[in-house]
Backbone atoms as SQL, in Angstrom:
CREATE TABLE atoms (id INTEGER PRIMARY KEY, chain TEXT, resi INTEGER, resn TEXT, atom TEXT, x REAL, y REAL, z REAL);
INSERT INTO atoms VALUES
  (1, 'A', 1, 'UNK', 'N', -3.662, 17.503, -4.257),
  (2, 'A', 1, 'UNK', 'CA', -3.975, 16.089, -4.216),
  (3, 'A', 1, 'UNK', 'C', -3.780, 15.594, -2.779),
  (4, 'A', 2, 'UNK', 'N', -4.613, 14.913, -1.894),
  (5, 'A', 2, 'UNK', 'CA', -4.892, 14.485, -1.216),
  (6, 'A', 2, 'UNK', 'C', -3.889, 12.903, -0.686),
  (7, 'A', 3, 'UNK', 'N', -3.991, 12.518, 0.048),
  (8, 'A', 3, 'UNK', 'CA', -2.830, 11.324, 0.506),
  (9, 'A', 3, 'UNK', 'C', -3.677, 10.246, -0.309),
  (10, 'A', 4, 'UNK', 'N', -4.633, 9.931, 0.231),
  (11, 'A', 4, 'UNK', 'CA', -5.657, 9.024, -0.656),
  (12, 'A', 4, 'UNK', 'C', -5.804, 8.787, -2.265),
  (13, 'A', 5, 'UNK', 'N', -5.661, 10.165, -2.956),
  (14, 'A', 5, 'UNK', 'CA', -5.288, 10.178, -4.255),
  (15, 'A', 5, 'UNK', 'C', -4.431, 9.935, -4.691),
  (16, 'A', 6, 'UNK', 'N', -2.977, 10.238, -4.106),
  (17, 'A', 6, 'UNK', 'CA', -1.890, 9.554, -3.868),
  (18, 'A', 6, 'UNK', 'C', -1.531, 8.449, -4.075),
  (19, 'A', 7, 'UNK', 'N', -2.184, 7.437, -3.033),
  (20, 'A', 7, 'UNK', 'CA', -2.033, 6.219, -3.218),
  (21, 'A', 7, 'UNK', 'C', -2.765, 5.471, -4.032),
  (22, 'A', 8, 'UNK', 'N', -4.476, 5.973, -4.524),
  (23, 'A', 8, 'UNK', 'CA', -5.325, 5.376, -5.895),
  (24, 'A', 8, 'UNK', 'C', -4.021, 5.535, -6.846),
  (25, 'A', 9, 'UNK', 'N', -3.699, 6.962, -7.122),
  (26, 'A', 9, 'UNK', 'CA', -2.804, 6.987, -8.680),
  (27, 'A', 9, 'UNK', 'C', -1.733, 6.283, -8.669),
  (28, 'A', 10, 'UNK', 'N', -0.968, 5.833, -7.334),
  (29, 'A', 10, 'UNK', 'CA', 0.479, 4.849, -6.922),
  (30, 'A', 10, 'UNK', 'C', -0.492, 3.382, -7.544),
  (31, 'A', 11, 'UNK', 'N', -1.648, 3.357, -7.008),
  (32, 'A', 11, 'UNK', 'CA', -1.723, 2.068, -7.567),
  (33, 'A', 11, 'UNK', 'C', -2.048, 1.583, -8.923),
  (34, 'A', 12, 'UNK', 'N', -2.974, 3.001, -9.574),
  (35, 'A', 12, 'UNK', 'CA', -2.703, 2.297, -11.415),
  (36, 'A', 12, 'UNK', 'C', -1.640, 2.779, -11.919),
  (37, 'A', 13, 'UNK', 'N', -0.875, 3.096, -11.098),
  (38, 'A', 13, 'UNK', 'CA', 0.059, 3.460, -12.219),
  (39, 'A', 13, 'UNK', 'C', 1.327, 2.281, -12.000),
  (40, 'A', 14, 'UNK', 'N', 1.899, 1.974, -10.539),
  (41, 'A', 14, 'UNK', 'CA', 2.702, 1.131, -10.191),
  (42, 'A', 14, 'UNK', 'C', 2.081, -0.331, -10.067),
  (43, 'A', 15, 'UNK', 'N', 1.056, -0.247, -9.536),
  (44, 'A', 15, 'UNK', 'CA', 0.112, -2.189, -9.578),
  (45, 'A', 15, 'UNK', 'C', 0.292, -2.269, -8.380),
  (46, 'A', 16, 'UNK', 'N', 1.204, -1.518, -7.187),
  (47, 'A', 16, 'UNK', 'CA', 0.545, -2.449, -5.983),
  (48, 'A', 16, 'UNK', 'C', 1.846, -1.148, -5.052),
  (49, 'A', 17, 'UNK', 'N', 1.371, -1.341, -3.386),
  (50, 'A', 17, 'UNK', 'CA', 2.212, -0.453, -2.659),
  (51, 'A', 17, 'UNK', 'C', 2.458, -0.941, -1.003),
  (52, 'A', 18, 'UNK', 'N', 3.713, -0.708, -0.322),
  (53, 'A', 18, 'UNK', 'CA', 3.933, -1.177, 0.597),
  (54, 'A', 18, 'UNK', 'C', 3.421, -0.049, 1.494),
  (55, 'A', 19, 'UNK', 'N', 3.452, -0.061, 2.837),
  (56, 'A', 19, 'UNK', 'CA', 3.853, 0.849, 3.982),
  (57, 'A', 19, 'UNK', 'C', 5.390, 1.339, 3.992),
  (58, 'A', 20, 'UNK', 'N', 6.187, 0.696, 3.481),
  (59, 'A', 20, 'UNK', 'CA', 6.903, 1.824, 3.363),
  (60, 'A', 20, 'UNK', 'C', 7.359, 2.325, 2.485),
  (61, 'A', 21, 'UNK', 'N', 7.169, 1.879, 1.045),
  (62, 'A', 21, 'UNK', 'CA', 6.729, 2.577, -0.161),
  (63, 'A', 21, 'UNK', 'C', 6.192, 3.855, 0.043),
  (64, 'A', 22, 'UNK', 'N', 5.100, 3.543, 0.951),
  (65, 'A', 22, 'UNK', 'CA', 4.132, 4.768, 0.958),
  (66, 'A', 22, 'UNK', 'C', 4.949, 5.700, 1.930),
  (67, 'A', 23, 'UNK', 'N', 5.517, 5.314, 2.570),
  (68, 'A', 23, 'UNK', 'CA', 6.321, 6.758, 3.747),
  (69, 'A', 23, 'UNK', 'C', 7.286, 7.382, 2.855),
  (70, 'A', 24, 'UNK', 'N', 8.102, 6.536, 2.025),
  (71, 'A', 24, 'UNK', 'CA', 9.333, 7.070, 1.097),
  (72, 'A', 24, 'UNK', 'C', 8.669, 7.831, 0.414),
  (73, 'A', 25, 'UNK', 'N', 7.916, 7.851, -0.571),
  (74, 'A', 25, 'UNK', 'CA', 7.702, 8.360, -1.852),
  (75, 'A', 25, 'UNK', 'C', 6.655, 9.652, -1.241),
  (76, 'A', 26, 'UNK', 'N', 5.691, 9.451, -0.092),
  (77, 'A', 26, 'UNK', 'CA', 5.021, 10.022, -0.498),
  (78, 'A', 26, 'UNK', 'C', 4.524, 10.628, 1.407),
  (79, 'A', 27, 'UNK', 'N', 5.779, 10.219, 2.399),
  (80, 'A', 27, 'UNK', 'CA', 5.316, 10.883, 3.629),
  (81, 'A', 27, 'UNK', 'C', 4.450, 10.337, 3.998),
  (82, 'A', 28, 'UNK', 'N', 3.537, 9.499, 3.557),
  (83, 'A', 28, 'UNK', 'CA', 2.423, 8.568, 4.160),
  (84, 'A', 28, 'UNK', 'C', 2.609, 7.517, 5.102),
  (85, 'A', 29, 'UNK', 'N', 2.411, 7.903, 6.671),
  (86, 'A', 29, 'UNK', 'CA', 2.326, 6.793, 7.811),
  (87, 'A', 29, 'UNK', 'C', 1.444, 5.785, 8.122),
  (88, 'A', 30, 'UNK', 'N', 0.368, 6.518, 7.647),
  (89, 'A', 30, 'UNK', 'CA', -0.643, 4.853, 7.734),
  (90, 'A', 30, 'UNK', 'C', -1.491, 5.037, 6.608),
  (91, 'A', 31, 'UNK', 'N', -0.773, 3.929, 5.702),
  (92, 'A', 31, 'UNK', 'CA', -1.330, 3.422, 4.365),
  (93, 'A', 31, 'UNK', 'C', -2.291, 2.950, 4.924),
  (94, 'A', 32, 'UNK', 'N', -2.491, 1.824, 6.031),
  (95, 'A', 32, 'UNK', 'CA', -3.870, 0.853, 6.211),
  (96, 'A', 32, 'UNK', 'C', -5.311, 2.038, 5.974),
  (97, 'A', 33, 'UNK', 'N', -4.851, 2.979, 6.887),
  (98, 'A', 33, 'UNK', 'CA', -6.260, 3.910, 7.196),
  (99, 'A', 33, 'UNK', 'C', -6.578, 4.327, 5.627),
  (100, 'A', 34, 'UNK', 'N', -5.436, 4.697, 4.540),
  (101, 'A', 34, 'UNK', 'CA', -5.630, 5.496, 3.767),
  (102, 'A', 34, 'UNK', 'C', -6.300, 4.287, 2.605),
  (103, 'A', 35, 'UNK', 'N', -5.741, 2.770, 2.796),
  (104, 'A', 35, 'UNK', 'CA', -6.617, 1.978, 1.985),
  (105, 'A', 35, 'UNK', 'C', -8.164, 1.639, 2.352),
  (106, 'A', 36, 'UNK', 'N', -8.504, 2.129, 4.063),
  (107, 'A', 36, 'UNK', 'CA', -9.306, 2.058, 4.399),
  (108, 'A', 36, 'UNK', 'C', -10.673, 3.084, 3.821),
  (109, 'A', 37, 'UNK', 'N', -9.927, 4.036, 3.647),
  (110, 'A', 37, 'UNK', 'CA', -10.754, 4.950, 3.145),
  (111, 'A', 37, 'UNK', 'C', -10.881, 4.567, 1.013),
  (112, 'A', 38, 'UNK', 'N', -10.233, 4.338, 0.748),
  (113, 'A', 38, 'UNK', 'CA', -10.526, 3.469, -0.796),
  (114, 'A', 38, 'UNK', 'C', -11.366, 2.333, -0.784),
  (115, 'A', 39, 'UNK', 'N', -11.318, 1.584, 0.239),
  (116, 'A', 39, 'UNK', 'CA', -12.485, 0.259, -0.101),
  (117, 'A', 39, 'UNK', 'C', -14.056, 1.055, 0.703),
  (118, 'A', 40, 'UNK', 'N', -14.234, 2.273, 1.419),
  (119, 'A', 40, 'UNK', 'CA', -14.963, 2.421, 1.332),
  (120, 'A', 40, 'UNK', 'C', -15.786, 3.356, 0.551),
  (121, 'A', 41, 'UNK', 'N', -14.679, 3.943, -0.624),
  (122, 'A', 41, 'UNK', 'CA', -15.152, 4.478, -1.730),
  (123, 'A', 41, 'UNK', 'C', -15.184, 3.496, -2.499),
  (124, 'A', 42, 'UNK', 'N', -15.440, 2.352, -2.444),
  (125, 'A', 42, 'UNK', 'CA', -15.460, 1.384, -3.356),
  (126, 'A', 42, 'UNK', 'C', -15.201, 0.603, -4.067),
  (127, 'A', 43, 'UNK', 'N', -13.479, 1.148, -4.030),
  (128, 'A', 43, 'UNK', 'CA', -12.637, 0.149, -4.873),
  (129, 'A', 43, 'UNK', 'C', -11.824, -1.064, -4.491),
  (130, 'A', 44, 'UNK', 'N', -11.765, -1.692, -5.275),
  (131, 'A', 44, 'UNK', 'CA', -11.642, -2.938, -4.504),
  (132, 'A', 44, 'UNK', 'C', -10.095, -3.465, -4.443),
  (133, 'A', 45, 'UNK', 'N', -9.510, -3.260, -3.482),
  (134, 'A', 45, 'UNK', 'CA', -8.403, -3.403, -2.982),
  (135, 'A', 45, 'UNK', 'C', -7.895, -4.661, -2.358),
  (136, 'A', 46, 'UNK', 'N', -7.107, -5.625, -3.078),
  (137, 'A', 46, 'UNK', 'CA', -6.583, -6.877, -2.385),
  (138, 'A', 46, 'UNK', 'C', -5.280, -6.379, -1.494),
  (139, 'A', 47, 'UNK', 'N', -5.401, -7.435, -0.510),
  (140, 'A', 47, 'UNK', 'CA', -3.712, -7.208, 0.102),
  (141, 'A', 47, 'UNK', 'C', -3.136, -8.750, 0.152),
  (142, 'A', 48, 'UNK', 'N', -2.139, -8.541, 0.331),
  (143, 'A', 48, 'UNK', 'CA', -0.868, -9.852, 0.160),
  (144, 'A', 48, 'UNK', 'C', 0.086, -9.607, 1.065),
  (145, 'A', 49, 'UNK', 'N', 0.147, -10.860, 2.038),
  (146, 'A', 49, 'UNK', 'CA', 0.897, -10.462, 3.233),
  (147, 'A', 49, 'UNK', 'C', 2.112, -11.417, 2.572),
  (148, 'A', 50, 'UNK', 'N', 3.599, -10.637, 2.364),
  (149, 'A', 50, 'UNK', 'CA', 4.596, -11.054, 1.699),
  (150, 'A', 50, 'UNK', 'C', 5.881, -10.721, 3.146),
  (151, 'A', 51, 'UNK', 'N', 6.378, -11.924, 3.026),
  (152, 'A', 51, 'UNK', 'CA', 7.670, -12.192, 3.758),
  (153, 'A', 51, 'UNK', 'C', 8.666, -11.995, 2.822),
  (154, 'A', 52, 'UNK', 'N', 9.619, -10.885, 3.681),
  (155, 'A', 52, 'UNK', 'CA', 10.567, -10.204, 3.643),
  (156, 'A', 52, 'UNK', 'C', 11.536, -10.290, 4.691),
  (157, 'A', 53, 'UNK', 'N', 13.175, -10.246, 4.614),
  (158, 'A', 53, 'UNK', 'CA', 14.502, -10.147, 5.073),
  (159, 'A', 53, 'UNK', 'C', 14.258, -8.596, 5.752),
  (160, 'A', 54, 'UNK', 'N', 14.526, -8.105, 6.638),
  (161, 'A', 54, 'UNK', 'CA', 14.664, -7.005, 7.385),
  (162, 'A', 54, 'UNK', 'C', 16.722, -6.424, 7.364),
  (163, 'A', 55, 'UNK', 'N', 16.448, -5.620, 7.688),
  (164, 'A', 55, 'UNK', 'CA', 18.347, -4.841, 7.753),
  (165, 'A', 55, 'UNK', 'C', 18.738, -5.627, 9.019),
  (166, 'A', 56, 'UNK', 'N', 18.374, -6.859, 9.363),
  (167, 'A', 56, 'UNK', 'CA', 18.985, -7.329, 10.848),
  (168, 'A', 56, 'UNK', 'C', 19.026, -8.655, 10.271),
  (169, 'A', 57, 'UNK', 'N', 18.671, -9.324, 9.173),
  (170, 'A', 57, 'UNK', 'CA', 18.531, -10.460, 8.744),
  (171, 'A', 57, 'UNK', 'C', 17.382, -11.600, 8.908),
  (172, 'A', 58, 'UNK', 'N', 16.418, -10.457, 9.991),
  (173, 'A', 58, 'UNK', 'CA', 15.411, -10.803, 10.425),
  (174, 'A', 58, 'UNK', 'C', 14.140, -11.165, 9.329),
  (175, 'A', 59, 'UNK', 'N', 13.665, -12.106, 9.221),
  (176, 'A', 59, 'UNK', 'CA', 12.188, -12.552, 8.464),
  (177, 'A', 59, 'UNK', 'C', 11.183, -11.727, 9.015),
  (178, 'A', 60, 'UNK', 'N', 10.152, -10.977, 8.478),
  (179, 'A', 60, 'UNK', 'CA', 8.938, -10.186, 8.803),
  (180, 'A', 60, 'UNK', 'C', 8.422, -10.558, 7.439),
  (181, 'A', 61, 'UNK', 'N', 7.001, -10.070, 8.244),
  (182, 'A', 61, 'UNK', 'CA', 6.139, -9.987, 6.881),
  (183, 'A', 61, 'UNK', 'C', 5.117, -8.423, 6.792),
  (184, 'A', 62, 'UNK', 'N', 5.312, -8.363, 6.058),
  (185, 'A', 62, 'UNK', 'CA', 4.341, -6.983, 5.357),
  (186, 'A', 62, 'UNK', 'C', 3.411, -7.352, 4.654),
  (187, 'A', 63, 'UNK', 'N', 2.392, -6.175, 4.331),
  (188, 'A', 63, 'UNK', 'CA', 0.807, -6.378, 3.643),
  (189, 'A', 63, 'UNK', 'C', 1.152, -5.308, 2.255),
  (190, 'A', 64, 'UNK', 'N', 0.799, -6.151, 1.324),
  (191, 'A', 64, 'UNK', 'CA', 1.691, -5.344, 0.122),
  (192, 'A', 64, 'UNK', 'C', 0.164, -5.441, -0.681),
  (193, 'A', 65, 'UNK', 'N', -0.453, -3.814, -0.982),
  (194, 'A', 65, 'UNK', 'CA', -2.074, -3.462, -1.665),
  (195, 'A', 65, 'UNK', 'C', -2.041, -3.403, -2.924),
  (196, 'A', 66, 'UNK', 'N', -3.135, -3.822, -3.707),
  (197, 'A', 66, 'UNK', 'CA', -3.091, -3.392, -4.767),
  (198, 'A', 66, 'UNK', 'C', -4.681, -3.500, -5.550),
  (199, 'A', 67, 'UNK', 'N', -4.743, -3.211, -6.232),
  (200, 'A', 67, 'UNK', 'CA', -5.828, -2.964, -6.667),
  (201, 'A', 67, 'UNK', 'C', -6.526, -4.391, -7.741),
  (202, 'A', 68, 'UNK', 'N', -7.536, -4.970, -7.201),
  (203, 'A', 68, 'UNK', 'CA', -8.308, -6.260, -7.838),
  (204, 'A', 68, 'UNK', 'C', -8.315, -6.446, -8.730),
  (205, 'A', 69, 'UNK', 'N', -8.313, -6.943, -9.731),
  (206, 'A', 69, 'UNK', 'CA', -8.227, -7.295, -11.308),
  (207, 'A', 69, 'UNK', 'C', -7.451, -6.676, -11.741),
  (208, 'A', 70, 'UNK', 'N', -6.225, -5.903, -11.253),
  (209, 'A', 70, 'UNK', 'CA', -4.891, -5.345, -12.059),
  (210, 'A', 70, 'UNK', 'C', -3.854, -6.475, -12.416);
């Protein structure tokens, strides 16, 4: 299974995945490219840029994917 397959089956099976979701679970460094390659197989992939607390107390925000009508 492929990184890309990876992250299709992370997403029906879990509903949605971070960047670093994707490095923990599954060694994957760039989710963007690998969702890149899913919307141009066709599926239709929303993202949600969600603010998050960092280990410094710091506010960031991340792009959290998931798959359209899930």
């Amino acid at each position: 299974m492929n990184q890309t397959e990876r992250i299709l089956r992370h997403l029906e099976t879990c509903g949605s995945i971070s960047s670093l979701e994707a490095m923990q679970e599954y060694g994957i460094m760039r989710l963007a490219s690998r969702i890149n390659d899913l919307k141009k197989a066709g599926y239709p992939i929303r993202r949600e840029m969600v603010t998050r607390m960092n280990r410094y107390g710091e506010t960031v925000t991340i792009a959290r994917y998931s798959l359209s009508g899930r």
